[in-house]
N, C-alpha and C positions, 0 to 999 in steps of 0.2 A: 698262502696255500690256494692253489687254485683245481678244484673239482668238479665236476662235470655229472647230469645226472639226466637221466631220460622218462618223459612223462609214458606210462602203460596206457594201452587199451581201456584198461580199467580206472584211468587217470591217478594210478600211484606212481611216487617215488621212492629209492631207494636212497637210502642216502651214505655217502661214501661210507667206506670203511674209516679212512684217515681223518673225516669230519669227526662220527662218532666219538671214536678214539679222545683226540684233542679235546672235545666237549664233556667227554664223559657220559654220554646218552646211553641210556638202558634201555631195552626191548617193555613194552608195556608205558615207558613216559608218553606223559601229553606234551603237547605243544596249542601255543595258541598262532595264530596268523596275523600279522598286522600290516595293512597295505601302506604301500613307502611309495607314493608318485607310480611309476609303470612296475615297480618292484613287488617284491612282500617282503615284511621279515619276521622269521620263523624261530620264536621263543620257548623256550620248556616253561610249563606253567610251573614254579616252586611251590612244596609241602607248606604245610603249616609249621612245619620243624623251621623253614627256611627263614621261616616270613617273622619268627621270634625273635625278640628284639628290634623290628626294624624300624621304629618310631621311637627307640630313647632317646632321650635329649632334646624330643621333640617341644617348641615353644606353645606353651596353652593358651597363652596370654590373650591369643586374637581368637577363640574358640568362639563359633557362631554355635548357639542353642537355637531348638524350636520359636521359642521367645520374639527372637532376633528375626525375622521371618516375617513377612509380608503376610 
């Protein structure tokens, strides 16, 4: 998909209809910025809802504590 989006006076963007859409972005989400070489790329920061679970299965085994610390 390729869309096209034009920087404002007020230096915003719009960002397509057809992006949104495919992403699922809602009015009110964040996004964070992450520069890419001469690029950016532009992530929705996830809930905490999202972010549940997402270290099961995680290995403890090499867990660095305070201790362990210079």
């Amino acid at each position: 998909m390729t869309a096209i989006a034009t920087l404002s006076s007020k230096y915003q963007i719009s960002i397509p209809k057809s992006v949104r859409e495919e992403q699922h972005w809602q009015s009110g989400q964040q996004f964070v910025f992450i520069p890419k070489g001469k690029g950016m790329l532009l992530m929705p920061v996830p809930s905490f809802e999202q972010l549940k679970g997402i270290a099961t299965g995680a290995d403890s085994s090499d867990f660095r504590d305070r201790d362990d610390r210079f």
